[in-house]
C-alpha positions in Angstrom: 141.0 98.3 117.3 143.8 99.3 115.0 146.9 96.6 114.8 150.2 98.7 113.7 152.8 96.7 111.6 155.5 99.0 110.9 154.3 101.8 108.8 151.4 100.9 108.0 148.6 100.6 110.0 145.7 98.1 109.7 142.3 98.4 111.2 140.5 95.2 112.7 137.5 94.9 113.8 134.0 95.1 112.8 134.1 98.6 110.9 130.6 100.0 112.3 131.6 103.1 113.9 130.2 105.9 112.4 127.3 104.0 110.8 126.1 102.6 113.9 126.6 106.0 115.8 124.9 107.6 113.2 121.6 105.2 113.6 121.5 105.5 117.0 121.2 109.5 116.6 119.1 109.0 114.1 116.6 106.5 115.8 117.1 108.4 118.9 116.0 111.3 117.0 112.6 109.8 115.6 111.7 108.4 119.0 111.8 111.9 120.3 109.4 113.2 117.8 106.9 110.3 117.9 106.8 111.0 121.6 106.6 115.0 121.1 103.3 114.1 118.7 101.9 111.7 120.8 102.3 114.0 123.5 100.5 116.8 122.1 97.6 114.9 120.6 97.5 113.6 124.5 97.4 117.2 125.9 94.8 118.8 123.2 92.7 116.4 124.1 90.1 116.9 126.2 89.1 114.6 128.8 90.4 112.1 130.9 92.3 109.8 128.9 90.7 106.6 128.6 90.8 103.3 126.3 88.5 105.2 123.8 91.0 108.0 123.4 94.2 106.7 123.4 92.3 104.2 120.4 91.4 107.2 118.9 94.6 108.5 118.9 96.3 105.1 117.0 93.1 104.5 114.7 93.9 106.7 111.5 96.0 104.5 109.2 98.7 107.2 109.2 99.3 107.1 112.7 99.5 103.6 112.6 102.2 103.5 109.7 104.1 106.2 111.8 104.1 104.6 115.0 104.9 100.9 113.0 107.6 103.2 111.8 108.9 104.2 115.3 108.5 100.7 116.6 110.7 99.9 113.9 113.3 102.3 114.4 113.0 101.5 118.2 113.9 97.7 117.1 116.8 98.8 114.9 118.2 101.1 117.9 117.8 98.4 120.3 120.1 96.2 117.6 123.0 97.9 117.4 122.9 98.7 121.3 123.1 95.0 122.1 125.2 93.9 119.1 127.6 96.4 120.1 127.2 95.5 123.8 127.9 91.5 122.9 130.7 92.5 120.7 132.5 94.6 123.9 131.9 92.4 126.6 131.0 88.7 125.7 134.5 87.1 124.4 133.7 83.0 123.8 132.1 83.6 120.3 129.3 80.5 120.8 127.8 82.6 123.9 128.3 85.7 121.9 126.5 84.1 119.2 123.6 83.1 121.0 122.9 85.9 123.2 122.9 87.8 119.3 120.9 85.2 118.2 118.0 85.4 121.1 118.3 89.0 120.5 117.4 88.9 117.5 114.6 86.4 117.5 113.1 88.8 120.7 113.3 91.6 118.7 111.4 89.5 115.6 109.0 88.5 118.1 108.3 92.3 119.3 107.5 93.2 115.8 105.1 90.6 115.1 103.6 91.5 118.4 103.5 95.0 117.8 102.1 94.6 114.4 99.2 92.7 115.8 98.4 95.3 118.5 98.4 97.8 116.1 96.2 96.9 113.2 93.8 95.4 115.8 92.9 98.7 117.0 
């Protein structure tokens, strides 16, 4: 939102534009790739797919630090979707704090979680 006094004119506002546009490409971007690997390693398998294979598949420590990685960048893009979301539409700032607040501890929460599946593979 830009305010114009006169001649000069003075942006409000929270300033995230190209950043958070950016992140989302580039989150977007790495979520496509993980799923283009994981794919592959699903279709060069042979087999039904089972419990034992899709294991297989997360068990190197490489794959775990790439899909952590992922998970992560899925977390971030989820972020800046909802924060910008709140930001547009929720106007009383105590609701829009709290519904930013809750996301964010959900989002903690996911991590932990998804840490815990991962490493207990």
């Amino acid at each position: 939102m830009s305010v114009n006094y006169g001649s000069k004119r003075i942006v409000v506002g929270a300033h995230y534009g190209l950043r958070d546009w950016l992140s989302q490409r580039v989150t977007a971007i790495l979520m496509a790739l993980f799923t283009l690997v994981v794919l592959a390693q699903v279709l060069l398998s042979r087999g039904p797919i089972g419990y034992d294979k899709w294991a297989g598949i997360f068990a190197a420590q490489w794959m775990k630090v790439l899909t952590f990685a992922v998970i992560a960048a899925l977390l971030w893009h989820v972020w800046v979707g909802m924060r910008d979301v709140f930001m547009d539409y929720i106007k009383p700032v105590a609701i829009r704090l709290a519904a930013q607040v809750f996301t964010i501890v959900w989002l903690v929460g996911c991590a932990g979680w998804a840490i815990q599946v991962l490493w207990r593979l």
